[in-house]
C-alpha positions, 0 to 999 in steps of 0.5 A, a space after each residue: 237632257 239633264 245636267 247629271 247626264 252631262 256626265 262622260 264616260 269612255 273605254 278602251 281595252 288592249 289585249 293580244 289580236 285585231 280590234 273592234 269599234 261601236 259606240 253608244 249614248 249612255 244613260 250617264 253620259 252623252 256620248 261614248 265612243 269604247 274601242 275594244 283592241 287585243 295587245 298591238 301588233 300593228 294597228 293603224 289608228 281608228 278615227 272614231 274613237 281612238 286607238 288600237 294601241 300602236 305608238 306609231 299609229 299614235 304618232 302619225 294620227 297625231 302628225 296628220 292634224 293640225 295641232 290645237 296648241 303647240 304641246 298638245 297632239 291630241 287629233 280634233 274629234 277625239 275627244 269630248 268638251 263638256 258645254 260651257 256651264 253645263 255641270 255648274 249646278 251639280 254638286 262636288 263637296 263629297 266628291 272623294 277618292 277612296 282607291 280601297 273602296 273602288 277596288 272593292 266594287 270592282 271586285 265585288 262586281 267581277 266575283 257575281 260574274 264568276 271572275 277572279 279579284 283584281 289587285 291595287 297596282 303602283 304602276 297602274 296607279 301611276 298611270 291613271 293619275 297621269 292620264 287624270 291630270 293630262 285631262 284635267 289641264 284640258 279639260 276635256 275626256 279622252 283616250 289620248 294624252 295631250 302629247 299624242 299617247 295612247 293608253 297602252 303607251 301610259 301603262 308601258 311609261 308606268 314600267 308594268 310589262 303588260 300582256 293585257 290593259 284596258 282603261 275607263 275614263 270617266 267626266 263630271 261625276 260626283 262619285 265612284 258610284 256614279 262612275 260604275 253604273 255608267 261603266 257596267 250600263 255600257 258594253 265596251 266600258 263592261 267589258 272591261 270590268 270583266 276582262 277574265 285575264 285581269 290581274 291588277 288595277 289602278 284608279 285615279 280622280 283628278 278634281 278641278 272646280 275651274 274647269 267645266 268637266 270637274 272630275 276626271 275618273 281613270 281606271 286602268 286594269 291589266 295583267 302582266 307577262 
């Protein structure tokens, strides 16, 4: 396997109904767990691949395992470490956030499709950085948050009152571009892209040379009540 498929990319979408889960190796990543959920009324917490978005089934999945350190509740097995020195070779120097020209793509995208553009939203905003930043202290990829939060509980944080939410994280990749391919090559992270509700949208990149991971992508899209 090459270095530059070392690279992670996961999803999760919440909007208003039950949830299903699959998972799948991805040409830019190594491994995939999407959960595709409807708005949380009641889910209990999935062990493959994260949550269906109840605060508490995150709560409880976070209290029943033991805890990797004492401010971090993320459960053992869900989320992804990248090996020791496995994205050393790759090249970050042009790596770079431009939150106009994601938006862009991601439009562009949505409109072949026959679906409506999406709008840059603070709050969403707001929540992919936080998420980005969690997960560049950890280094490590994940739907979780360090304090056991799932990503419907970081967009409420946010203060968007959302009927619809859906994020893609991405790991290791050394631009949007990168990120994009892997997130339309991959069902569940494609089916967020599309979400056909969608109103807004918020994107955030954290970069870190000192951990192995490097980069920590988010991408956080909703609509609101």
């Amino acid at each position: 396997m090459s270095r530059v498929a070392l690279a992670v990319v996961m999803s999760m979408a919440l909007t208003a109904g039950g949830c299903a889960v699959g998972g799948s190796t991805l040409s830019s990543g190594f491994a995939s767990n999407p959960l595709v959920a409807q708005k949380p009324v009641g889910l209990d917490a999935d062990t493959r691949g994260g949550l269906g978005g109840d605060p508490q089934s995150a709560r409880k999945a976070a209290s029943a395992v033991k805890l990797a350190r004492a401010d971090d509740r993320a459960p053992a097995g869900q989320y992804e470490k990248a090996p020791a020195g496995a994205l050393a070779d790759r090249d970050y120097g042009a790596t770079k956030l431009d939150a106009d020209q994601v938006r862009d793509a991601v439009n562009a995208y949505r409109q072949s499709k026959g679906l409506k553009p999406l709008k840059l939203n603070a709050a969403l905003t707001e929540a992919a950085k936080a998420h980005s930043r969690d997960l560049a202290k950890w280094d490590r990829i994940s739907h979780y948050g360090s304090d056991g939060s799932n990503p419907w509980d970081r967009v409420k944080r946010s203060g968007y009152n959302a009927k619809v939410a859906a994020e893609n994280v991405g790991t290791g990749q050394a631009s949007i571009t990168e990120v994009m391919k892997g997130w339309q090559e991959s069902p569940g992270h494609n089916k967020n892209l599309l979400l056909p509700d969608a109103e807004h949208m918020g994107i955030a990149l954290v970069q870190d040379p000192k951990t192995e991971f490097k980069t920590f992508w988010t991408l956080v899209i909703g609509a609101s009540l």
